[in-house]
MDTraj code that builds the backbone (N, CA, C; nanometers):
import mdtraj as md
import numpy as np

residues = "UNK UNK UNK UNK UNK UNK UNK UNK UNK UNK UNK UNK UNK UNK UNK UNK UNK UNK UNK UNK UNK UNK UNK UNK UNK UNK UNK UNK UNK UNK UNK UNK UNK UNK UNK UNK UNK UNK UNK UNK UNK UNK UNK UNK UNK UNK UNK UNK UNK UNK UNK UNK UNK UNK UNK UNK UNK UNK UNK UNK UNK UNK UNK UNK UNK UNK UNK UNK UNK UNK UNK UNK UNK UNK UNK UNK UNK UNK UNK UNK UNK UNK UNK UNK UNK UNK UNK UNK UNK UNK UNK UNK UNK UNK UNK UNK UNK UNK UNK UNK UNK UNK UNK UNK UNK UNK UNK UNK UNK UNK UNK UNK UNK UNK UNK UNK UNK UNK UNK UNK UNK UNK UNK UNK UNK UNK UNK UNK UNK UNK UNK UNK UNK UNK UNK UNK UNK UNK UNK UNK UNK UNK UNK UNK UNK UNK UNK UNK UNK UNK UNK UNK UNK UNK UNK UNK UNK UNK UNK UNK".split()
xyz = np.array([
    [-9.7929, 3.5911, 4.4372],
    [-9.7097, 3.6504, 4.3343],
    [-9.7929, 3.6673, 4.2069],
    [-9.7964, 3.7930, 4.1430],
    [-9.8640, 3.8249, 4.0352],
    [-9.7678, 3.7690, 3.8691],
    [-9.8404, 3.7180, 3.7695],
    [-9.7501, 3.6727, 3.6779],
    [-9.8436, 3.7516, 3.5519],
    [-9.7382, 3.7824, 3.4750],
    [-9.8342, 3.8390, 3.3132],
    [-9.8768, 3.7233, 3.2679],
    [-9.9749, 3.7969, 3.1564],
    [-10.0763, 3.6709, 3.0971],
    [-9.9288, 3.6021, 3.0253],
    [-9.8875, 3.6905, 2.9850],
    [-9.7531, 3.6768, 2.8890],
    [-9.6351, 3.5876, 2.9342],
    [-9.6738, 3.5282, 3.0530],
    [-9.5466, 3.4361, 3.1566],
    [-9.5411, 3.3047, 3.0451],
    [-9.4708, 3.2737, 3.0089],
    [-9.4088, 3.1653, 2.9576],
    [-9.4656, 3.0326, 3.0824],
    [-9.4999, 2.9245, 3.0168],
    [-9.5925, 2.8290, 3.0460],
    [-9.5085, 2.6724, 2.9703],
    [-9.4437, 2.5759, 3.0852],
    [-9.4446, 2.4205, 3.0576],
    [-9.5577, 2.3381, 3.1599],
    [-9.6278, 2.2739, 3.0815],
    [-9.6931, 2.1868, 3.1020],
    [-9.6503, 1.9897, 3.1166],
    [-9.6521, 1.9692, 3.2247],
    [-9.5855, 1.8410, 3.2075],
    [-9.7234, 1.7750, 3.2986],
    [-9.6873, 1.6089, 3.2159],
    [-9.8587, 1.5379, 3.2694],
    [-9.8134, 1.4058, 3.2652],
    [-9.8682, 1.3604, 3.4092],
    [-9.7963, 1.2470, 3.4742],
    [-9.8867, 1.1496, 3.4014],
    [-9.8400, 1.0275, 3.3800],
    [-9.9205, 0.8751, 3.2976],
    [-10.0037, 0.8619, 3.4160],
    [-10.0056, 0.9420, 3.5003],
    [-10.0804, 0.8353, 3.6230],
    [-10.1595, 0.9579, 3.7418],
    [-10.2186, 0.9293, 3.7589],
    [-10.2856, 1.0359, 3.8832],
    [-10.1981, 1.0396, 4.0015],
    [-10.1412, 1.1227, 4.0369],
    [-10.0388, 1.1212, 4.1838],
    [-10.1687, 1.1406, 4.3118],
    [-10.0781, 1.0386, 4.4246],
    [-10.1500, 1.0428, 4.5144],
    [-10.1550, 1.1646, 4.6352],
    [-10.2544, 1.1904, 4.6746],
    [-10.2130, 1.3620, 4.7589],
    [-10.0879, 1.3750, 4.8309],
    [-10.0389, 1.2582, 4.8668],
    [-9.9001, 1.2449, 4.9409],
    [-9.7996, 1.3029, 4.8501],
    [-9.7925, 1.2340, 4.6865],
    [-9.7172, 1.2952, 4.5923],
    [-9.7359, 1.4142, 4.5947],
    [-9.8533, 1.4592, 4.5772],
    [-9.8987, 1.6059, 4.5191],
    [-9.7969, 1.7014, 4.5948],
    [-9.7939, 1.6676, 4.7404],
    [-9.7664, 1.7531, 4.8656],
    [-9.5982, 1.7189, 4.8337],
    [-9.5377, 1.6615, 4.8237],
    [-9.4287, 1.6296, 4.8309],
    [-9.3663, 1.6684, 4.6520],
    [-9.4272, 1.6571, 4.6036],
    [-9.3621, 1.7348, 4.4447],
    [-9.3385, 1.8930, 4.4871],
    [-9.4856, 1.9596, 4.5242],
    [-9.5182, 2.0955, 4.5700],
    [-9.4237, 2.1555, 4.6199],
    [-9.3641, 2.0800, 4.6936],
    [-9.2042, 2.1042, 4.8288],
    [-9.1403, 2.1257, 4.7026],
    [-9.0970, 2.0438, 4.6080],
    [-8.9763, 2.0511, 4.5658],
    [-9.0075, 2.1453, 4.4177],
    [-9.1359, 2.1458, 4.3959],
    [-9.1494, 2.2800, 4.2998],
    [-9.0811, 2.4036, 4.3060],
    [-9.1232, 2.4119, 4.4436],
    [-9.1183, 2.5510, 4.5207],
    [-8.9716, 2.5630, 4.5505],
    [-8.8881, 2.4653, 4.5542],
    [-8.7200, 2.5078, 4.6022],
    [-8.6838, 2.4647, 4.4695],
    [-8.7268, 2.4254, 4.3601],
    [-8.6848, 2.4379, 4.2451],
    [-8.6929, 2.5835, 4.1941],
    [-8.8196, 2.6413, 4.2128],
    [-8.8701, 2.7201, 4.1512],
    [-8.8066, 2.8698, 4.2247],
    [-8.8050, 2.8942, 4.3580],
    [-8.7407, 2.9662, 4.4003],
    [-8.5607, 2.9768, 4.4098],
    [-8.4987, 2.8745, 4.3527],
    [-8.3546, 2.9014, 4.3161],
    [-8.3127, 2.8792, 4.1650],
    [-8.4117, 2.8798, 4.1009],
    [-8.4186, 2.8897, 3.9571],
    [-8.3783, 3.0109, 3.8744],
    [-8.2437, 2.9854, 3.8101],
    [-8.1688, 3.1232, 3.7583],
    [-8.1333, 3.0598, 3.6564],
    [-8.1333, 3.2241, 3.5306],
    [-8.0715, 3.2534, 3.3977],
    [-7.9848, 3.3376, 3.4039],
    [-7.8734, 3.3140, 3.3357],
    [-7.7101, 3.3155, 3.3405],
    [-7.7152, 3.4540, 3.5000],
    [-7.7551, 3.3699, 3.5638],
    [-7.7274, 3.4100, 3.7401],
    [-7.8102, 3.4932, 3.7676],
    [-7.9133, 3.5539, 3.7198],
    [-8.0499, 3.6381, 3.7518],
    [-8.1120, 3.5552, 3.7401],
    [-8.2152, 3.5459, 3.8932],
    [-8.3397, 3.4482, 3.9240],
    [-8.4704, 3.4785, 3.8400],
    [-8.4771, 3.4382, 3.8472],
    [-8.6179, 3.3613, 3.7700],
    [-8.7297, 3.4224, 3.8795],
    [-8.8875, 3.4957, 3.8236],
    [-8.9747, 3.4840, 3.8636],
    [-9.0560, 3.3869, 3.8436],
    [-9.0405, 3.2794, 3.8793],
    [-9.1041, 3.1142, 3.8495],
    [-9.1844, 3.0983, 3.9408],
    [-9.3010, 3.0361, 3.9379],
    [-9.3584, 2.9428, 3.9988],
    [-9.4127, 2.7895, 3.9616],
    [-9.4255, 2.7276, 4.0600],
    [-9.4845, 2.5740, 3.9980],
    [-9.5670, 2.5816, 4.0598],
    [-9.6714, 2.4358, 3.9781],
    [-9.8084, 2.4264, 4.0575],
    [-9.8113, 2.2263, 3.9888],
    [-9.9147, 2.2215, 4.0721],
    [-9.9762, 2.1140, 4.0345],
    [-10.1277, 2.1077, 4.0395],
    [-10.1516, 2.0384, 3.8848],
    [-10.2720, 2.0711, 3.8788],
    [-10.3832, 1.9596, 3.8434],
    [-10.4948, 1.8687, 3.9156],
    [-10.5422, 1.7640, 3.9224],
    [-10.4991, 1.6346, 3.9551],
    [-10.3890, 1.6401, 3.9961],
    [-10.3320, 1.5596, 4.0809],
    [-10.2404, 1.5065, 3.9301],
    [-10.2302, 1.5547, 3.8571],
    [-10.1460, 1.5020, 3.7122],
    [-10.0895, 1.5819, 3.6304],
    [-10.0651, 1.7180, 3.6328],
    [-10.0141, 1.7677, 3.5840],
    [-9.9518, 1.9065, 3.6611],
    [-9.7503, 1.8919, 3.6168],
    [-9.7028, 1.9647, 3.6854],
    [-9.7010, 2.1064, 3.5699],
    [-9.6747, 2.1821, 3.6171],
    [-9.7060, 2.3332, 3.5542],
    [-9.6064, 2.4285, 3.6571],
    [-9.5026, 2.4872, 3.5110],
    [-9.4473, 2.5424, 3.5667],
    [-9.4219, 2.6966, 3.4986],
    [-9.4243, 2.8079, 3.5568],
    [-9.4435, 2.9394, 3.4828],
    [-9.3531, 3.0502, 3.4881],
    [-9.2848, 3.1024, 3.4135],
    [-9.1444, 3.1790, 3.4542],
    [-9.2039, 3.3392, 3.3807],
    [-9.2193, 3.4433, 3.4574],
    [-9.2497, 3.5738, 3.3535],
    [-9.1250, 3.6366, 3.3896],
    [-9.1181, 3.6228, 3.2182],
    [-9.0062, 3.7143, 3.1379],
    [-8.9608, 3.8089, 3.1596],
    [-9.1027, 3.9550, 3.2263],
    [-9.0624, 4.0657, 3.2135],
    [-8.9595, 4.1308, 3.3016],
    [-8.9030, 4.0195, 3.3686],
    [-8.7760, 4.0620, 3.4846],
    [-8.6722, 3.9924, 3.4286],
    [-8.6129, 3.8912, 3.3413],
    [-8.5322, 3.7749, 3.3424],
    [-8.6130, 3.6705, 3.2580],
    [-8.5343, 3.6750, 3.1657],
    [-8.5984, 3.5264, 3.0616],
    [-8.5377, 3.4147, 3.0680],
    [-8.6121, 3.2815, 3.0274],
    [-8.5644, 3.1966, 3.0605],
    [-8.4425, 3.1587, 2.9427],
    [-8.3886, 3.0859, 2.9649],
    [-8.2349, 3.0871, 2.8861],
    [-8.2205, 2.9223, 2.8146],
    [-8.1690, 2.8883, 2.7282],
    [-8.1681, 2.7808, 2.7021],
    [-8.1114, 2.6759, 2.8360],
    [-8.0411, 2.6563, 2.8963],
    [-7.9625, 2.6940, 3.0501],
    [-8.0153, 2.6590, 3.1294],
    [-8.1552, 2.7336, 3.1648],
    [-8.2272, 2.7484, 3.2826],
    [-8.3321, 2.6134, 3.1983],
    [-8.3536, 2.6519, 3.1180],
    [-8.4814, 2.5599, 3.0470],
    [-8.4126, 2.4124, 3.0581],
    [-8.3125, 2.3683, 2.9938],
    [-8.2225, 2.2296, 3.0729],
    [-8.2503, 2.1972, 3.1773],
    [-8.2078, 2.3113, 3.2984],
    [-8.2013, 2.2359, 3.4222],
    [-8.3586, 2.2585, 3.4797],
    [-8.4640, 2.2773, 3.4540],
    [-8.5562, 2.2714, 3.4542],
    [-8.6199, 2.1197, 3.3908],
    [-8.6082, 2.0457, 3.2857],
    [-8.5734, 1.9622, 3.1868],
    [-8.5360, 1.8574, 3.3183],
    [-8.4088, 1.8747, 3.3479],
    [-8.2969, 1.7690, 3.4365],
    [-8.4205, 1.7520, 3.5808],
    [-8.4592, 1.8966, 3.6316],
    [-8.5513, 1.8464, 3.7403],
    [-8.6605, 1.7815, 3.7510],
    [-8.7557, 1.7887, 3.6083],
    [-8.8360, 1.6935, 3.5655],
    [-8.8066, 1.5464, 3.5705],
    [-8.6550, 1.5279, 3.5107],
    [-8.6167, 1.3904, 3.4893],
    [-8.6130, 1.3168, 3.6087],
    [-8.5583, 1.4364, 3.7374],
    [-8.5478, 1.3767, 3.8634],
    [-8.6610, 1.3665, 3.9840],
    [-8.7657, 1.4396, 3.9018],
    [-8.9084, 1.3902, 3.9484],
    [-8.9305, 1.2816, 3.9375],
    [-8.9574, 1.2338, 3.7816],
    [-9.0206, 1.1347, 3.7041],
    [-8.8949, 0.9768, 3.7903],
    [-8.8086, 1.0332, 3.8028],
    [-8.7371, 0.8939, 3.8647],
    [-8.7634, 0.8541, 4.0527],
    [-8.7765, 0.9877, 4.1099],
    [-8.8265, 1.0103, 4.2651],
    [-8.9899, 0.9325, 4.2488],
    [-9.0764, 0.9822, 4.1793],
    [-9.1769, 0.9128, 4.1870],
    [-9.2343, 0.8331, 4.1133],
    [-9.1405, 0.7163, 4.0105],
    [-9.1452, 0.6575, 3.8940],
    [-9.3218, 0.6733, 3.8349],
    [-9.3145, 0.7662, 3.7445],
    [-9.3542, 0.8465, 3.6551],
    [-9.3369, 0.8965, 3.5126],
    [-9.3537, 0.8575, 3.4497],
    [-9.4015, 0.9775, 3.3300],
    [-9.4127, 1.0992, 3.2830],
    [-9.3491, 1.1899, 3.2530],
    [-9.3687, 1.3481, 3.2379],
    [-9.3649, 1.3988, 3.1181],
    [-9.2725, 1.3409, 3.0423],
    [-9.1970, 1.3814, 2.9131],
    [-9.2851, 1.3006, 2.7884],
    [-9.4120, 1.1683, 2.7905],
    [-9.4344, 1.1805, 2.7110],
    [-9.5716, 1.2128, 2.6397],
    [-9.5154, 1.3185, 2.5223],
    [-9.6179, 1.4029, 2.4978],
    [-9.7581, 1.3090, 2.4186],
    [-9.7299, 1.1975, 2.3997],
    [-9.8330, 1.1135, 2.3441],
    [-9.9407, 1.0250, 2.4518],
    [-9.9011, 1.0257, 2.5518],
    [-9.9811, 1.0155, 2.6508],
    [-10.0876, 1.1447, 2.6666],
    [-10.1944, 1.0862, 2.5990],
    [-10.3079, 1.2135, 2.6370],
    [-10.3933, 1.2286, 2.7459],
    [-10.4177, 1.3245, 2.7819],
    [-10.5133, 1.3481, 2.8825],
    [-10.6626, 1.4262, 2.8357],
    [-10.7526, 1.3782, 2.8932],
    [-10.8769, 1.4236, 2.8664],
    [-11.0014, 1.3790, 3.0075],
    [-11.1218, 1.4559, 2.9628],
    [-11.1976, 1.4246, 3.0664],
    [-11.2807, 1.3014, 3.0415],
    [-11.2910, 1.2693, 3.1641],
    [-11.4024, 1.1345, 3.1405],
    [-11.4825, 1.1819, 3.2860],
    [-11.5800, 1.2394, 3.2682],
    [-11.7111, 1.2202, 3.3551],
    [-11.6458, 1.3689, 3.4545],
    [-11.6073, 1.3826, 3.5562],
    [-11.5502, 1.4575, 3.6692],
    [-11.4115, 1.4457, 3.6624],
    [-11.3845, 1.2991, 3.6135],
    [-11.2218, 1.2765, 3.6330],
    [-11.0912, 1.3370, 3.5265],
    [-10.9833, 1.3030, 3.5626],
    [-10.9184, 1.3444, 3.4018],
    [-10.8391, 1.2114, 3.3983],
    [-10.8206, 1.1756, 3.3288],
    [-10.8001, 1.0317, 3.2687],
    [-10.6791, 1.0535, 3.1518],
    [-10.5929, 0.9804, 3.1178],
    [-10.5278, 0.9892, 3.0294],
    [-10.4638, 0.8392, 2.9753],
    [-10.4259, 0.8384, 2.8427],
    [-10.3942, 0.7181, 2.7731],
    [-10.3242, 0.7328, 2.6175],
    [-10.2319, 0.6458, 2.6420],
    [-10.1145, 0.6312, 2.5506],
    [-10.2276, 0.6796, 2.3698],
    [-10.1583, 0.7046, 2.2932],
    [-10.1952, 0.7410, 2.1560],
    [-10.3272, 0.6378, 2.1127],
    [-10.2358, 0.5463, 2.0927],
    [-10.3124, 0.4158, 2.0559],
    [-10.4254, 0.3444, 2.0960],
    [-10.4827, 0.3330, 2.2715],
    [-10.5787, 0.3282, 2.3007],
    [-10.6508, 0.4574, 2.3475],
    [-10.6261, 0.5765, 2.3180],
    [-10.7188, 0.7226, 2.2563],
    [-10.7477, 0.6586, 2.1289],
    [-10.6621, 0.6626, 2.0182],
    [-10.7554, 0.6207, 1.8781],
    [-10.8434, 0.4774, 1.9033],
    [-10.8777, 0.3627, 1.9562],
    [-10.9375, 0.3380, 1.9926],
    [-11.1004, 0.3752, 2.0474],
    [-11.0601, 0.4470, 2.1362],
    [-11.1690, 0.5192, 2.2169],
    [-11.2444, 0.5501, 2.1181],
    [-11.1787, 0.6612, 2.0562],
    [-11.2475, 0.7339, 1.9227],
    [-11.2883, 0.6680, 1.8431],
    [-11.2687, 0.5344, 1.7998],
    [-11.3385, 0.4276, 1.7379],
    [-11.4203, 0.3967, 1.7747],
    [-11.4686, 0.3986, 1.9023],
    [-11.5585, 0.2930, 2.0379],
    [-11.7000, 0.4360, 2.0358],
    [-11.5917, 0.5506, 2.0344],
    [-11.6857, 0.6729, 2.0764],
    [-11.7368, 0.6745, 2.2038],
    [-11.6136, 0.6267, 2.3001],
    [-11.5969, 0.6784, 2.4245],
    [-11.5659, 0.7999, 2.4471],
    [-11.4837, 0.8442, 2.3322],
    [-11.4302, 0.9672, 2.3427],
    [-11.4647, 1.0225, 2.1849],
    [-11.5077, 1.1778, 2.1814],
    [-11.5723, 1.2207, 2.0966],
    [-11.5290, 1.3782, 2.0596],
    [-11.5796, 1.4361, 1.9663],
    [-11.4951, 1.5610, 1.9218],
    [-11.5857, 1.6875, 2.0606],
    [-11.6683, 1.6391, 2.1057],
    [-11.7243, 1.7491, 2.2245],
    [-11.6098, 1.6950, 2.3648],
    [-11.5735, 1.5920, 2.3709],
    [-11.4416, 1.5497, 2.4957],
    [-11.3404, 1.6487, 2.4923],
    [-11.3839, 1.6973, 2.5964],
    [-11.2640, 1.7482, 2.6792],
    [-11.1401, 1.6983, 2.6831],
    [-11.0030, 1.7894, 2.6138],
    [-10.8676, 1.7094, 2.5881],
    [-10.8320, 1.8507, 2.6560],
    [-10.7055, 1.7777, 2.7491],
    [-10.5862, 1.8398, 2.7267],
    [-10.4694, 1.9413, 2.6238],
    [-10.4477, 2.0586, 2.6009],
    [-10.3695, 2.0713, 2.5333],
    [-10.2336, 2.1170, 2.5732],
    [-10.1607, 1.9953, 2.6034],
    [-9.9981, 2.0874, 2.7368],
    [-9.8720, 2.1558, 2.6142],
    [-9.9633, 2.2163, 2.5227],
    [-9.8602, 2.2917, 2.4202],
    [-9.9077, 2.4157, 2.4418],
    [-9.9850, 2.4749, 2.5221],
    [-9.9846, 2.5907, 2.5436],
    [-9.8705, 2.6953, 2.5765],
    [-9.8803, 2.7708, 2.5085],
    [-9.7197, 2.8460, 2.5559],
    [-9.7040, 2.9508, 2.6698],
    [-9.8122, 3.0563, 2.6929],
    [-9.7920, 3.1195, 2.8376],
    [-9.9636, 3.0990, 2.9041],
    [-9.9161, 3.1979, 2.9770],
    [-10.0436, 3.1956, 3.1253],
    [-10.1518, 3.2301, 3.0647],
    [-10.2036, 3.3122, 2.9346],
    [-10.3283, 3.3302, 2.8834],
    [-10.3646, 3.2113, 2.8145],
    [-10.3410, 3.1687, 2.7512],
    [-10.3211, 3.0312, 2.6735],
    [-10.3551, 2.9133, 2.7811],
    [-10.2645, 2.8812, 2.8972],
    [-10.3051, 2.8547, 2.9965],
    [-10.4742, 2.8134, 3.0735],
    [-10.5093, 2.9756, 3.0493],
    [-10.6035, 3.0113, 3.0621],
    [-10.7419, 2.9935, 3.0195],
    [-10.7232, 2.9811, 2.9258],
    [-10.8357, 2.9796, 2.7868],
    [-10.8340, 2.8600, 2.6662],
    [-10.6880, 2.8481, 2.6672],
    [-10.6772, 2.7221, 2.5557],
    [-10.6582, 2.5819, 2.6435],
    [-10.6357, 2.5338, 2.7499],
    [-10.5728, 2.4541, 2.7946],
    [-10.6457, 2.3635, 2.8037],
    [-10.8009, 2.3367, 2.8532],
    [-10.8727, 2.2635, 2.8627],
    [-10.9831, 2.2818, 2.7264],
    [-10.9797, 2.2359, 2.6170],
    [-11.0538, 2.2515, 2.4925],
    [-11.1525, 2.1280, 2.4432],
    [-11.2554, 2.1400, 2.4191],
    [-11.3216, 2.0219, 2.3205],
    [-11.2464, 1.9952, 2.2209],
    [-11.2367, 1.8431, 2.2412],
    [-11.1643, 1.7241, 2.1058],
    [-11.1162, 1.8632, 1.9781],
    [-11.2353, 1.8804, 1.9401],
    [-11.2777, 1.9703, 1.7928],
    [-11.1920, 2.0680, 1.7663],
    [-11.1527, 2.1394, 1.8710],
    [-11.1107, 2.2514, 1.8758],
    [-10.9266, 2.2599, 1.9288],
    [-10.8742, 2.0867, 1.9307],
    [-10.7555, 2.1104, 1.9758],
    [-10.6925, 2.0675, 1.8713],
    [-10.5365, 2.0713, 1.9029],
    [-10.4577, 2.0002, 1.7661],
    [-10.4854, 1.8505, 1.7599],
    [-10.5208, 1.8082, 1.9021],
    [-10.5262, 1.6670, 1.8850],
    [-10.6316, 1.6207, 1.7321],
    [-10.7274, 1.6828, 1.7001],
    [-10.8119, 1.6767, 1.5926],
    [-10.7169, 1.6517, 1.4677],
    [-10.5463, 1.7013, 1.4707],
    [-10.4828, 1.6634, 1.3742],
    [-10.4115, 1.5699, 1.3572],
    [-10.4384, 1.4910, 1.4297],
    [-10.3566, 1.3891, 1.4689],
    [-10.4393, 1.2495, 1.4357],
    [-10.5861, 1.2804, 1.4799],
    [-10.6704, 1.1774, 1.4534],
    [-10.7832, 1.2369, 1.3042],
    [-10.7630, 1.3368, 1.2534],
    [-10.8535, 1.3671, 1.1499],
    [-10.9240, 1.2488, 1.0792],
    [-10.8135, 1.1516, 1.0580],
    [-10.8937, 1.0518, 0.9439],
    [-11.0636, 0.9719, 1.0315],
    [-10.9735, 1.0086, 1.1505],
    [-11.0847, 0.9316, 1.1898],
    [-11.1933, 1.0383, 1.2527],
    [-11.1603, 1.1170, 1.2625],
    [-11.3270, 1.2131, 1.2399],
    [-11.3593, 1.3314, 1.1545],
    [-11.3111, 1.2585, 1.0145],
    [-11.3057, 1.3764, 0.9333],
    [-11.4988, 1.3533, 0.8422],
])
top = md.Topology()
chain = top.add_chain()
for i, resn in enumerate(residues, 1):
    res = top.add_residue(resn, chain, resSeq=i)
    for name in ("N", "CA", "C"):
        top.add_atom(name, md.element.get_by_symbol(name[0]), res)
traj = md.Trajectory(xyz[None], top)
């Protein structure tokens, strides 16, 4: 299925690396989420994905059917009933993710500012940014050096 750059883009990122068993078994239920997924009763061109074994990603283009406050809820509600199926994490956005070596690694606010104290983690580190809003963004902004994400506003004092 082809999606515009312009597809509207949620990013959700598990506290924890899912195991390929998860991966395969979220995937199932992406996909029957994602294929009966409707705004005020016109379906949704949605797809889900999962991506590094930690982050679910899900993409709806507009140019047929937008998503609705509605649809975005029960989208919301199916997350919740992920995060409880595979006791998980999804929703919080202070749990960061970034690279460490090959891997992607992620950690609560507090031991990230740490890191950045230690200079384990540095303004060339690879962060996460799951505020991207569609599929170009996606694309291009999603995986950014420290420097170049918002996270830099969050920790400025400490690498200003």
């Amino acid at each position: 299925m082809q999606f515009s750059e312009n597809s509207r883009v949620w990013v959700y990122q598990s506290d924890r690396k899912l195991t390929d068993d998860e991966v395969q078994q979220i995937k199932t239920e992406l996909d029957s989420f994602t294929t009966g997924w409707t705004a005020h009763n016109n379906q949704l061109k949605a797809a889900g994905e999962v991506r590094y074994n930690r982050f679910l990603i899900l993409l709806v283009d507009e140019s047929q059917a937008g998503a609705s406050g509605c649809s975005i809820d029960k989208s919301v509600n199916f997350i919740k009933h992920l995060e409880q199926q595979f006791h998980i994490s999804l929703l919080d956005r202070f749990n960061l993710a970034y690279r460490g070596g090959n891997e992607v690694l992620s950690a609560p606010r507090h031991d990230f500012e740490d890191m950045l104290k230690q200079g384990s983690i540095n303004t060339d580190t690879i962060v996460f940014n799951n505020m991207v809003q569609n599929l170009s963004e996606l694309q291009t902004k999603w995986e950014v050096p420290f420097k170049d994400s918002w996270h830099i506003q969050l920790f400025r004092d400490l690498v200003g």
